[in-house]
N, C-alpha and C positions, 0 to 999 in steps of 0.2 A: 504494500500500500504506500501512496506516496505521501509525503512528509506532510506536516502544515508548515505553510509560511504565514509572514506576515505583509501584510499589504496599506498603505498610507496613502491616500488623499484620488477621488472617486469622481474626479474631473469628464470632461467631455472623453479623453484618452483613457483614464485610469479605470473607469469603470466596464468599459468593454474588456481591457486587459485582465481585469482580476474575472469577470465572466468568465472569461475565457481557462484561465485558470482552473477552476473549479470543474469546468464540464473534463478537462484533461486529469479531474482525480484526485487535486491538490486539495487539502483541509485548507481552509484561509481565516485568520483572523485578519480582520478590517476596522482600519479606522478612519474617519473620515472629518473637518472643522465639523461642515453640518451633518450634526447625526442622522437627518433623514435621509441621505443620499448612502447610507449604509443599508436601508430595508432591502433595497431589489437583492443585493448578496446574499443575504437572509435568507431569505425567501428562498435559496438558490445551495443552501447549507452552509454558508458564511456564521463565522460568530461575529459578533459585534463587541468590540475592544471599548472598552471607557475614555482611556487615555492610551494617547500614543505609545507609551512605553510598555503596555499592556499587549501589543502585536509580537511581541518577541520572546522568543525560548532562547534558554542558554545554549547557546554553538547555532539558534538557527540560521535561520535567513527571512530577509525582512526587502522589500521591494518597496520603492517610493516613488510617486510620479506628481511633481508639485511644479505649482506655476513659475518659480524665479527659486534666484540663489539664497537671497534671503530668507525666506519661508523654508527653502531643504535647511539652511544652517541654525534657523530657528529649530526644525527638529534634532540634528544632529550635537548641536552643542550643548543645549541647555541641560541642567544638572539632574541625574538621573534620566537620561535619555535611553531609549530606545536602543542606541548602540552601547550606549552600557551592560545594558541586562544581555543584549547579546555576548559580550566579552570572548574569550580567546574560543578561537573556531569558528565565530559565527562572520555571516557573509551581509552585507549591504549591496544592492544593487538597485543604483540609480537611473530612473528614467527618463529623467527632467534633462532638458537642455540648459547647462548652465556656463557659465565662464571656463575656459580651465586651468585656471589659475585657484577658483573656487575647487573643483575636483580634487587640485592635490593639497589645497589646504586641508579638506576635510580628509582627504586618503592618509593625513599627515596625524591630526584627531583620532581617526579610527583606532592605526598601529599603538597608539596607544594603551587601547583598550582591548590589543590583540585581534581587533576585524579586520577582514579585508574589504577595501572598499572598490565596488565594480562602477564605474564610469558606462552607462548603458543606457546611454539614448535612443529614441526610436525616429525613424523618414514612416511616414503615415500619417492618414487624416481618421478621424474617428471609423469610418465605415471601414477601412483598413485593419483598423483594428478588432473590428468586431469579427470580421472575417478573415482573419489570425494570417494578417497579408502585409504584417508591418516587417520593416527591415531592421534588427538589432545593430547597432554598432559599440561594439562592446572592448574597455579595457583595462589593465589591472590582474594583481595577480595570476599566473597561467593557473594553480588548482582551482581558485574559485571560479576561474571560469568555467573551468571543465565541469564542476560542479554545478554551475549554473546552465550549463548548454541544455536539457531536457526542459528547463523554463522557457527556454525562449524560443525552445522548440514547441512549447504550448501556446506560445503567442504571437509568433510570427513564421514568415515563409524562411527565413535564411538570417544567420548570424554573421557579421563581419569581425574579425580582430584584429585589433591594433598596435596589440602586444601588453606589453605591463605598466609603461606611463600613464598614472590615473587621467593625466589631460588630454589625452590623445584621439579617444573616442569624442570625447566633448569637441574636439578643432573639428574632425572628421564631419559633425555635425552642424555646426556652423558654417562650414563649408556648403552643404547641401541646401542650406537654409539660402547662405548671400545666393546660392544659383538658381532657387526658385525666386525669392525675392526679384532677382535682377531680370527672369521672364517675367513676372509678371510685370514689370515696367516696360519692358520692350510690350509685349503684347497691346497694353492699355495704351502706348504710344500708337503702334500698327492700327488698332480698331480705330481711332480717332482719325487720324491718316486717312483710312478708308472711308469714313462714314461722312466726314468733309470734302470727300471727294465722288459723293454720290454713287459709294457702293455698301452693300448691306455689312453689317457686322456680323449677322448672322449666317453669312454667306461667308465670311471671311473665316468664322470659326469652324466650318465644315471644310471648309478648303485644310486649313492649319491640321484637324482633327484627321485627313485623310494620309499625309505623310509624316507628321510629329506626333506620334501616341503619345510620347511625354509632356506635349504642350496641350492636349484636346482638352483634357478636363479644366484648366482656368481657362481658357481660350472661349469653352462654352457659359464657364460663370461671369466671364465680363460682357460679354455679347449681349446675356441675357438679364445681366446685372442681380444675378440670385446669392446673394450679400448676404441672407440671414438661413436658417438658422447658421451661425459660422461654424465650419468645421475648423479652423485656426483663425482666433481672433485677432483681429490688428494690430491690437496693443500688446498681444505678446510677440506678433512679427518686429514690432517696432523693440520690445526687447531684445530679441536677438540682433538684430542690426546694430543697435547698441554694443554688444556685444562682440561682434568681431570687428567693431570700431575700436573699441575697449583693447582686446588680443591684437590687433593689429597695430594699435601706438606700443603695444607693450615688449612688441617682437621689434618694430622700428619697422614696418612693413605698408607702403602707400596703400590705398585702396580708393581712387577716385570714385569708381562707380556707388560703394559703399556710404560715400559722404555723399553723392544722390540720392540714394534711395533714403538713407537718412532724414532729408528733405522733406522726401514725399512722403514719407510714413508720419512723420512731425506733422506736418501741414493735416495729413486726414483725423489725427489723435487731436489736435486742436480743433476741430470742425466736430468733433464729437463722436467718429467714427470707430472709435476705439472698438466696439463690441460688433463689429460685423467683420466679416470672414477676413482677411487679409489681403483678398484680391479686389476689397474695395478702394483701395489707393487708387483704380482706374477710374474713378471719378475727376480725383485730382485732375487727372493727365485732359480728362472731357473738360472740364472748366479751364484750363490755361488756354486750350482750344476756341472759346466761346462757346460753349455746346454749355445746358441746362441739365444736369444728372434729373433722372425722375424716378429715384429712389422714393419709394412711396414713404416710408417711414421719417423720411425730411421732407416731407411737404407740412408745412405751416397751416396749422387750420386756421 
């Protein structure tokens, strides 16, 4: 029978993950800020943890997927944490996208307490997730990983590794973030392009979608401008961008494009667009144009 873990914070991604988990055999304690985002687990034979520190067995392993660096090192430092009760043997494996600088701070935290800590982001949008189609990138001690490989074999299609530097997965991920980021700015440039030039955008998205499978699905949400429910919210895009602006002064590394996008993600978080998908920035790009967005949820009664 397979072990129980522990599971932290039951977000847009977290929640299909730890589903997923559980149907693959795993016991899961769960804990969640709002307790009611812990029922569907339940329901599901999840137990419900009180307190964070309460997910974790001595020597287990404990999985966390939280929005920013702060809220992981809010869980991981404070006193009697979670990685405490774990203590020597037990495994941390992160799924947050976070700094990696942060990664081997806390990979630095952990060894003290004899954990090892896995650096283990995931490339997926929620529906990805649910249909265990996310991509691990994963790194940090080689047992724990090997240890951890039948997890992530319960939650995604394929595991990357990056080796043992806890930050290394985290760049890898960053990486993938600045290269969707920077399509969806090309693209939202392209539709504007076209639709001021008296061709459909929607015409332009089936064209795109027939030789770039990796560009069709944002290519169809800006065409069609289907912004809510967000499957990755703006203002955590505009965190990561952040972020390998962040990594990239820190390495002494240019990245012009990045201080664009930077811009445009700024500009849309200031208009209040923070909570729709991330490929709502194509607005932006419509209004520099002189184009009117007719995002229904900004129309002013």
């Amino acid at each position: 029978m397979a072990e129980t873990l522990g599971f932290i914070g039951l977000g847009n991604m977290g929640e299909p993950i730890a589903l997923n988990l559980l149907a693959a055999g795993y016991g899961l304690r769960v804990y969640n800020r709002t307790p009611s985002k812990v029922a569907p687990l339940v329901a599901r034979g999840g137990l419900a943890a009180k307190t964070v520190a309460e997910v974790a067995s001595a020597g287990g392993i404990v999985l966390t997927m939280v929005a920013d660096d702060r809220a992981l090192e809010d869980l991981c430092l404070a006193p009697g944490s979670f990685v405490e009760k774990l203590g020597a043997g037990g495994v941390h494996i992160s799924l947050s996208t976070i700094a990696p600088a942060t990664a081997r701070r806390l990979s630095a935290h952990h060894a003290k307490h004899k954990v090892d800590y896995l650096a283990s982001p995931v490339f997926g949008r929620p529906d990805a997730a649910a249909e265990r189609k996310l991509w691990v990138c994963t790194s940090g001690p080689g047992g724990a990983r090997r240890r951890a490989e039948p997890i992530f074999e319960a939650i995604g299609q394929g595991v990357l590794h990056f080796g043992d530097e806890p930050g290394a997965a985290n760049v890898v991920k960053l990486c993938g973030n600045f290269l969707i980021a920077s399509t969806i700015e090309a693209l939202a440039e392209l539709m504007v392009f076209a639709e001021k030039n008296g061709v459909s955008k929607s015409a332009v998205a089936d064209m795109i979608g027939k030789f770039s499978p990796l560009h069709r699905g944002y290519a169809k949400l800006i065409a069609e401008q289907k912004f809510e429910p967000a499957g990755f919210r703006l203002a955590l895009g505009f965190k990561d961008i952040n972020l390998v602006l962040q990594t990239a002064a820190e390495s002494v590394t240019p990245l012009p494009m990045a201080s664009l996008l930077y811009d445009r993600w700024l500009s849309a978080v200031a208009k209040g667009r923070g909570d729709l998908d991330w490929s709502a920035v194509a607005l932006g790009a419509a209004e520099d144009a002189g184009l009117k967005p007719s995002l229904r949820s900004e129309v002013v009664e």
